[in-house]
Residue, then its C-alpha position, 0 to 999 in steps of 0.5 A: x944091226x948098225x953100221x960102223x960110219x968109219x969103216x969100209x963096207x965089208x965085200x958083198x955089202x953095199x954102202x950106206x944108201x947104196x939103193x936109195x941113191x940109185x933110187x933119186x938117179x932113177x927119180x930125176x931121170x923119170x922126171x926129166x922124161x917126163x914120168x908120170x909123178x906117182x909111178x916116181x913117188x911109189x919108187x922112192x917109198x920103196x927105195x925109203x923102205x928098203x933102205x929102213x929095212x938094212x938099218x941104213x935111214x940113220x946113215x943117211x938121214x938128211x938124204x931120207x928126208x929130201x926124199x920123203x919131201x920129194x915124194x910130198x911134192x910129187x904127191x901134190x902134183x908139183x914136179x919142180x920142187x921134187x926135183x930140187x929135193x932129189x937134187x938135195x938128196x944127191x948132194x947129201x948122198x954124194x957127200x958120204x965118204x968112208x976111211x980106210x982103216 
């Protein structure tokens, strides 16, 4: 099943990516906490999979991906680039608007 991109969700049906962007809000406060990188990097794979799971990847796709390269990077030890990544998810995932109609 796909969502239609010109229109509202239906009540009771969160917006695309919905899960995945409280997922990076999540992400980038751990870090700033100081988290520790694989207990993140496991939240955004189920964040990832969820959001495959309600057919809202292809939605949000360039916002999937700056995960997937935040979780690479957390995977390698490197929190300062997973940081920028999630920061580039937020951005993609905060451009999403929808028309009334």
């Amino acid at each position: 099943m796909t969502r239609q991109l010109d229109r509202l969700p239906l009540p009771g049906n969160p917006s695309p990516g919905l899960d995945l962007r409280q997922a990076v809000d999540g992400a980038l406060t751990a870090l700033a906490a100081s988290a520790d990188p694989a207990t993140v990097a496991d939240a955004l794979l189920g964040a990832l999979a969820r959001t495959a799971a309600t057919g809202d990847t292809c939605l949000v796709l360039p916002a999937a991906e700056a995960v997937a390269d935040a979780r690479a990077h957390l995977q390698e030890g490197e929190p300062g680039p997973a940081r920028t990544a999630l920061q580039r998810a937020r951005h993609h995932l905060g451009r999403r608007r929808f028309r009334a109609g």
